[in-house]
Structures are given as C-alpha cells and as structure tokens.
N, C-alpha and C positions, 0 to 999 in steps of 0.2 A: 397824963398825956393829953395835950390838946385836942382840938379836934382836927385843927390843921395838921398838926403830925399826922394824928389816925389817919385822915384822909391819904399826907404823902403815905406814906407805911404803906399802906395800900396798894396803893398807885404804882409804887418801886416793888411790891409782892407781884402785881400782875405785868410787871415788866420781864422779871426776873423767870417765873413762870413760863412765860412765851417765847423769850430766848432759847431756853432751855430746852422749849418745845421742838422748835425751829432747827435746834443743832446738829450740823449735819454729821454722821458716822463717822469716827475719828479715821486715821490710815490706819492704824492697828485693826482696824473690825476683821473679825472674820465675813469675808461674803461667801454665802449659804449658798447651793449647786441650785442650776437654774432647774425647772421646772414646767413641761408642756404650760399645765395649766396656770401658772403664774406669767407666763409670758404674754397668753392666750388674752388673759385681763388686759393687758396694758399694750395693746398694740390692735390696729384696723386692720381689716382687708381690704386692699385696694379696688379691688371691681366695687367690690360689695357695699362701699362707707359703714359697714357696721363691726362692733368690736369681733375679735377673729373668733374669739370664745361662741361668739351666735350664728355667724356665715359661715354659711352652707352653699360654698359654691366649688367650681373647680381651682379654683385661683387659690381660695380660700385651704382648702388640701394640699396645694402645693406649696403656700407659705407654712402649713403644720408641720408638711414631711421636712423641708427646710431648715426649721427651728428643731427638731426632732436631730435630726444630721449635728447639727449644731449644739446642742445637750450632750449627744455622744461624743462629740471631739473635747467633750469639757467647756465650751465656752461658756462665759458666768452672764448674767440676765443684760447686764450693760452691753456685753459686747454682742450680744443676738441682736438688742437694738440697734446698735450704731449700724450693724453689716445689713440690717434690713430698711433704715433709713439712707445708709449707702444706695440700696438696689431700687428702693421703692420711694425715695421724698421723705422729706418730715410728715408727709399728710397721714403714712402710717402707722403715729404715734397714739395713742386715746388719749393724751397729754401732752399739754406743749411743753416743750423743753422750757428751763428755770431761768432762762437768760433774756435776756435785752427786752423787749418792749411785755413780750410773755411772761419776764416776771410778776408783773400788776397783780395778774391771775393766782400765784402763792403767796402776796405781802399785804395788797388791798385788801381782800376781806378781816382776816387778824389785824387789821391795823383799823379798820372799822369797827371793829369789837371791842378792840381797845379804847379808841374813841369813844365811842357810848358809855363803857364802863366811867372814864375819867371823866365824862358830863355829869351820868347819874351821882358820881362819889361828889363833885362839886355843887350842883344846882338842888339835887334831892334835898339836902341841910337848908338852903334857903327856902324851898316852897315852905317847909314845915314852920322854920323860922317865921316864915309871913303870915300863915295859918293860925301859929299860935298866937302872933301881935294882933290878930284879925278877932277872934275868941276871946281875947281881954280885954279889945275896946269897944266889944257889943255886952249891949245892954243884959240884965241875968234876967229878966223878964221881960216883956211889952206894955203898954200901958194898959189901964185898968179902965174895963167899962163904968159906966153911972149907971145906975139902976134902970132907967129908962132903956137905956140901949140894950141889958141887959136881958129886958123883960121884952122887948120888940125882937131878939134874936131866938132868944125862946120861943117863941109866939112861929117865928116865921120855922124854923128849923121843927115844929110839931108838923106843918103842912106837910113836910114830906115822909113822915114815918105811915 
C-alpha cells in the first residue's frame, strides 16, 4: 500500500470514528428516568448564574423542589428542561442548545481536531522527506585541519584547561 492510500485510509478511519462518535441516540433508545442530580448538572439558577448543583439560594430550592415534582410525575430529563426553559429563558441551560448559530460550539472543536490530524498525516511525510534530502546532501565530515592549524588550536584550547 502506498503511502497516499495509508494516509487516505487514515483519513476516512478518523472520519468514520467521529461520525460515529457524534450519532445521536436512535428513536428506539431506551431514555433512562430523570434524576435530581443529573438535571442538577445541566441546568443554571437563575438569581444565582451558577450551575443549580452549586446554588445555594432560595430560588435555587425552589427550582430543586420543581424538578423534584417533576421526576415524580415521570417527566424524562428533556422534558424538565424544555418546562424550565419555558419558565425561566434559555439562560437556564449550562449548555446552549445544538441548533443554529450555538452549533459552532459542538462541531468547531471536532472539526479542529480533525483538521490537525489531516495536516499532521499530510505535511509530517514531507518535513521528514526534506530532512532526509537535507542529510544526504551534507557532507559525512568537514574539512580537515593542516597541521599548523592544528597545533595553533591545541595550543589555544590548553589555555583554558
């Protein structure tokens, strides 16, 4: 195999990979019962600006017992948020939702990494390539003293022992 294959091969292994990463939960998934403290993660308190799992306020209590209410009725973790972005804004998400100009935020960085990666797989092979042409057309040695020069370097290089 060449090494432009290797490289695509590569290339289409860490595509394939990141897709796959990225795939969101089919409609058959089972969605798992929501949870205080997994909600707690992923959502703000609005007095507070801090994630709910850390504030410590009254607001803050009153969105837990809320969410709490809301676990009991069975609602599943999407629909706690949607009803508490209903009451309170988007601002009390700790994540911006996946859509319009907010997607940047989930596809920029993987798409950055992947970047680098398909740099390094292509440019990595030439530095070495130039490296190596650079190492074959330097000399295997440097040139050779005359005895004079030789015996004048000795002389100076004892001065400082």
């Amino acid at each position: 195999m060449s090494a432009a294959r290797r490289r695509l091969a590569t290339v289409a292994a860490l595509v394939l990979a990141l897709a796959f990463a990225l795939e969101p939960t089919g409609a058959g998934a089972v969605v798992p019962r929501a949870s205080l403290t997994d909600v707690e993660q992923d959502v703000m308190c609005p007095s507070c600006h801090e994630p709910l799992a850390l504030a410590q306020s009254p607001q803050a209590d009153a969105e837990r017992a809320y969410i709490s209410m809301r676990i009991a009725q069975g609602a599943t973790k999407q629909q706690i948020e949607r009803d508490l972005v209903a009451q309170y804004g988007p601002s009390v998400l700790g994540k911006p939702p996946a859509h319009g100009f907010n997607l940047t935020v989930y596809v920029l960085p993987p798409a950055i990494l992947v970047a680098g990666a398909v740099m390094l797989i292509v440019v990595l092979p030439r530095w070495r390539q130039r490296t190596r042409a650079a190492t074959a057309a330097r000399p295997a040695a440097g040139p050779r003293l005359d005895a004079a020069d030789a015996r004048r370097l000795q002389e100076d290089l004892a001065h400082f022992d």
